[in-house]
C-alpha positions as CSV (number, residue, x, y, z in Angstrom):
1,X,-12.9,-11.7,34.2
2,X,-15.4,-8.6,33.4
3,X,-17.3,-9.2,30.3
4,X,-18.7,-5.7,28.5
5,X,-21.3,-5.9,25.6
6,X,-22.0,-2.3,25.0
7,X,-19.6,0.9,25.5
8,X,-21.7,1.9,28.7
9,X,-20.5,-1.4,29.9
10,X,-17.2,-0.7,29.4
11,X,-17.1,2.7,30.9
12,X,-18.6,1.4,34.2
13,X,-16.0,-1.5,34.3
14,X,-13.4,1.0,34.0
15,X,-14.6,3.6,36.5
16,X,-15.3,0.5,39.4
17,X,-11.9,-1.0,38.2
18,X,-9.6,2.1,37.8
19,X,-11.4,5.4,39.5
20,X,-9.0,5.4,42.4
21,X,-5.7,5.3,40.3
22,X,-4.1,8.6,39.8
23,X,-2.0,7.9,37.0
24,X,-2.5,7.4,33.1
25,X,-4.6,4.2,31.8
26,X,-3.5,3.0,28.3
27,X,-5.4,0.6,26.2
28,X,-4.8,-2.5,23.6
29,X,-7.9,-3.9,21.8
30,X,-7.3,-7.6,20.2
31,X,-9.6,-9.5,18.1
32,X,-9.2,-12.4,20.0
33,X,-9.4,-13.3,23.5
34,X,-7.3,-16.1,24.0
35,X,-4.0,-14.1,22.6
36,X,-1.2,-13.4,24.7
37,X,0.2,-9.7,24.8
38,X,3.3,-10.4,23.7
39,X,5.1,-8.1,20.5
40,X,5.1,-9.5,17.0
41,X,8.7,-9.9,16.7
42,X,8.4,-12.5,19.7
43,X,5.4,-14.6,18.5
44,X,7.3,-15.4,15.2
45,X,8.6,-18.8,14.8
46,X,11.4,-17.8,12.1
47,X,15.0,-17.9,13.1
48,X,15.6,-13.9,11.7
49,X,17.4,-12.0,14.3
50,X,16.0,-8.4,14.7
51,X,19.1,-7.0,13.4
52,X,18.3,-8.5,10.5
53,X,14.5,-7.3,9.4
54,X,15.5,-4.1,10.6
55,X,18.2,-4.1,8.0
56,X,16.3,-5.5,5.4
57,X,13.8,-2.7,5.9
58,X,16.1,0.1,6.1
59,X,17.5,-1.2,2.8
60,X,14.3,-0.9,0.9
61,X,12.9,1.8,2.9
62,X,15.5,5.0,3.0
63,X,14.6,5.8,-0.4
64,X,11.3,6.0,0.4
65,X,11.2,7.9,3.6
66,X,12.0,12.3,3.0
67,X,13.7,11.7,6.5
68,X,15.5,8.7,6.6
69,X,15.4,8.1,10.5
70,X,18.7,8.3,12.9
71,X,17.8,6.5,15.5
72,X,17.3,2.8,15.7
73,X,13.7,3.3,18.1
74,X,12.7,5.1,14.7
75,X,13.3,2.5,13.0
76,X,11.3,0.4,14.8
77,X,8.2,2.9,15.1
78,X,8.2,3.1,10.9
79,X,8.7,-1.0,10.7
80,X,5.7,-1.7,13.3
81,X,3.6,1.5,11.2
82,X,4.1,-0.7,8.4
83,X,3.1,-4.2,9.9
84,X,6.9,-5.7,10.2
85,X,7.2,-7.4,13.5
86,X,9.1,-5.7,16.1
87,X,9.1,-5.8,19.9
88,X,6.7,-3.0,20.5
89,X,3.1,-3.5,21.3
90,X,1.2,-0.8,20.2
91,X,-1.5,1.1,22.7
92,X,-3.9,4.1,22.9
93,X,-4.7,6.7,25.5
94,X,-8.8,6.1,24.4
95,X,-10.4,2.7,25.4
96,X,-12.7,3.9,22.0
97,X,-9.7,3.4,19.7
98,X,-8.7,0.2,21.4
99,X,-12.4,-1.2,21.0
100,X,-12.0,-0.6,17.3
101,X,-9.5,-2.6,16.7
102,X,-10.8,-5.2,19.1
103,X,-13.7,-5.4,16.6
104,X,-12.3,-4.6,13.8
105,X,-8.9,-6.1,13.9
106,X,-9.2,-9.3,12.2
107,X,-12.6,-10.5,10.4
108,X,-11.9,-13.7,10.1
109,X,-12.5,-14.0,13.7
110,X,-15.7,-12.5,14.1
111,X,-17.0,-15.5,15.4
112,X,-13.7,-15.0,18.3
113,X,-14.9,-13.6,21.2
114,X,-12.4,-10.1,21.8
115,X,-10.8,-8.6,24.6
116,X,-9.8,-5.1,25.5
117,X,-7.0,-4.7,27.9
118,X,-6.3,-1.6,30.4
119,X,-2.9,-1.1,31.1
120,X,-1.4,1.0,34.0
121,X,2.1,2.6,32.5
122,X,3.7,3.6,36.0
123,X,3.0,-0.1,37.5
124,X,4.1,-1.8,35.1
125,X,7.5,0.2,34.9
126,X,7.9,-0.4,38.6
127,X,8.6,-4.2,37.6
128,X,11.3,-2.8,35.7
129,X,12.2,-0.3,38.5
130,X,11.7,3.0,36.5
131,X,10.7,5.2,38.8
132,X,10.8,8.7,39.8
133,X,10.4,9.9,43.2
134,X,9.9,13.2,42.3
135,X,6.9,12.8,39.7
136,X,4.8,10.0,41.0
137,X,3.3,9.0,37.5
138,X,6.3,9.5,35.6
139,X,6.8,7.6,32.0
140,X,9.6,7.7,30.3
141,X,10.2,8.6,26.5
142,X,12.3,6.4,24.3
143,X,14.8,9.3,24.0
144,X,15.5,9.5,28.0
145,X,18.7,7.2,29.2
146,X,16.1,4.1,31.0
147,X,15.5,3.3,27.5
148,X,18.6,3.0,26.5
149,X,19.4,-0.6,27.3
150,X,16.3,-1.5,25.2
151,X,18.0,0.1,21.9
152,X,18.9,-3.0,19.3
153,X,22.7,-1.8,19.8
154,X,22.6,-2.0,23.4
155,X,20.8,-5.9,23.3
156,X,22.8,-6.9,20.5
157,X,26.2,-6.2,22.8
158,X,24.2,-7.7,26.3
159,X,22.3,-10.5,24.3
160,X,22.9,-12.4,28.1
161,X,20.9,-10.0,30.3
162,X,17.1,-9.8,30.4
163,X,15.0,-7.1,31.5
164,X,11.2,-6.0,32.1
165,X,9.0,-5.0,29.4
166,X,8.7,-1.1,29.7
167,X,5.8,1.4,28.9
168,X,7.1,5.2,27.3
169,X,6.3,7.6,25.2
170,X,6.8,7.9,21.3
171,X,6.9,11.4,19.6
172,X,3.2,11.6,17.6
173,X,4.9,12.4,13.9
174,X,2.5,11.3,12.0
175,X,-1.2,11.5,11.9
176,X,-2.4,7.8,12.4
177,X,-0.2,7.7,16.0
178,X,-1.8,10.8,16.8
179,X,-5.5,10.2,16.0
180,X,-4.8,6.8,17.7
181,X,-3.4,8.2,20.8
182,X,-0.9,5.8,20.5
183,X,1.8,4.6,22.9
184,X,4.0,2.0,23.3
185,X,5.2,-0.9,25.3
186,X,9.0,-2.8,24.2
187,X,9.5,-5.6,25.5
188,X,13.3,-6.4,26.1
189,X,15.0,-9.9,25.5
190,X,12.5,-12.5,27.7
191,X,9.2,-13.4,26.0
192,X,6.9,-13.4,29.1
193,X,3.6,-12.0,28.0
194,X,3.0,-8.8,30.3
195,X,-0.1,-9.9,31.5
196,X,2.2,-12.5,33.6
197,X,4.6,-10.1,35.3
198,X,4.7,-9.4,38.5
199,X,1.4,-9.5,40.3
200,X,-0.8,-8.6,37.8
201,X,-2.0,-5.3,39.6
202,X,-0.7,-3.4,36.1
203,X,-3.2,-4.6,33.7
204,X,-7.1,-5.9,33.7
205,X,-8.9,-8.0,30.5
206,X,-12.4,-7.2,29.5
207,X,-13.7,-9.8,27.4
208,X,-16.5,-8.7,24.6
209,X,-18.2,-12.0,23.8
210,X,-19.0,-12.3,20.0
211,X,-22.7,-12.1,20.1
212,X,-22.0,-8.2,21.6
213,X,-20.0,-7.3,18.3
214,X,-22.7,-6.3,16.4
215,X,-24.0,-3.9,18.9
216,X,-20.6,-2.1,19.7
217,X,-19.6,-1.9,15.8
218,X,-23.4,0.0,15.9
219,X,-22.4,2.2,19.0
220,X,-18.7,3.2,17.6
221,X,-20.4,4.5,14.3
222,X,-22.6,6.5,16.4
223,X,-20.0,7.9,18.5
224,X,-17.9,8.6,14.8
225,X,-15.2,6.2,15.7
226,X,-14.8,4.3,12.2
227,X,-11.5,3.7,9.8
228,X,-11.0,7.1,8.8
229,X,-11.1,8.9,12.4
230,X,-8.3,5.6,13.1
231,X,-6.5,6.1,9.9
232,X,-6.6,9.6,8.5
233,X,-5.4,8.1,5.2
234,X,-6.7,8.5,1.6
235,X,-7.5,5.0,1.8
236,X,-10.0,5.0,4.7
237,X,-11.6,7.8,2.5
238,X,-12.2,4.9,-0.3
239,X,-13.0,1.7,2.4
240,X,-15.6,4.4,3.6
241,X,-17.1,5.0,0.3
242,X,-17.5,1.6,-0.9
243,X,-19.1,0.4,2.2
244,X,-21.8,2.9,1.9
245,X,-22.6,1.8,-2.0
């Protein structure tokens, strides 16, 4: 386990760890350590099916939305935007973004030492055999047919079969998923965290111990990473101003 305590740190972790891999690197910051990386939807201890908070949502939701989306992966994007659990993980194509929320996540465990995971997309489809000959570092969007089988309609008619978590590639339409770079994994119907698939060569765990927060809270600010670069929302305009009184 590589610890990093300062953004330089992290940078030389990654380029020992990852220089030799040709393909994309995505990143997930979380404010703890010690949790699993496993979606919301499949931490919760409630009986709701999925079907079921996706049509509550849609219920209150379409006459909110000018485009009421078609497509139940849509669905899911707009319910994990707005904190409802699903079975996406959210990541980011900048290990800066991901260290924001590792620090920022969650105050009440400042105290929590953090960790900032690296993920690598193409290996971790190859547990679910998504692969292309052709393009060696391919990833899949949610519109292409491999994602198909991870649609709610297509689990709620094969509720029996279970299949690997998946990385792919959301449409960026809206600014917070593309100033975070986002990304996502889904996972399917097991609830194996994906840092225990296969062999483990898809994703590496840098722990930042909680005496180093102060310091990288100091270097983000210098480097201009702060809430309203993550969330280019009206609201990080006012968080901004009243930290400064």
């Amino acid at each position: 386990m590589t610890e990093v305590a300062s953004i330089s740190d992290l940078l030389a972790a990654l380029r020992e760890d990852h220089a030799d891999h040709p393909g994309a690197l995505w990143f997930r910051g979380q404010a703890s350590h010690e949790w699993k990386l496993l979606p919301g939807f499949l931490r919760q201890k409630s009986d709701v099916s999925e079907g079921t908070l996706i049509s509550r949502f849609r219920q209150s939701a379409a006459m909110l939305t000018e485009r009421a989306p078609r497509e139940s992966f849509d669905w899911l994007f707009l319910m994990q935007h707005y904190g409802v659990p699903t079975r996406l993980l959210d990541w980011t194509e900048s290990p800066l973004i991901a260290l924001y929320f590792a620090l920022y996540d969650d105050p009440a465990l400042d105290d929590v030492g953090s960790a900032l995971w690296c993920l690598k997309p193409t290996k971790l489809n190859m547990n679910a055999n998504i692969v292309d000959p052709h393009e060696p570092n391919y990833i899949p969007a949610f519109e292409d047919p491999e994602l198909k089988a991870y649609s709610f309609e297509s689990l709620r008619q094969n509720d029996r079969i279970v299949l690997s978590p998946v990385a792919a590639l959301a449409t960026r339409n809206n600014a917070r998923i593309q100033a975070q770079m986002g990304a996502f994994t889904i996972h399917h119907n097991g609830n194996v965290p994906l840092e225990e698939l296969g062999d483990g060569t898809h994703i590496t765990k840098y722990e930042i111990p909680a005496g180093a927060r102060p310091e990288l809270i100091a270097e983000l600010a210098m480097l201009h990473v702060n809430r309203f670069t993550v969330f280019p929302e009206m609201a990080s305009i006012g968080s901004i101003i009243r930290e400064s009184l």
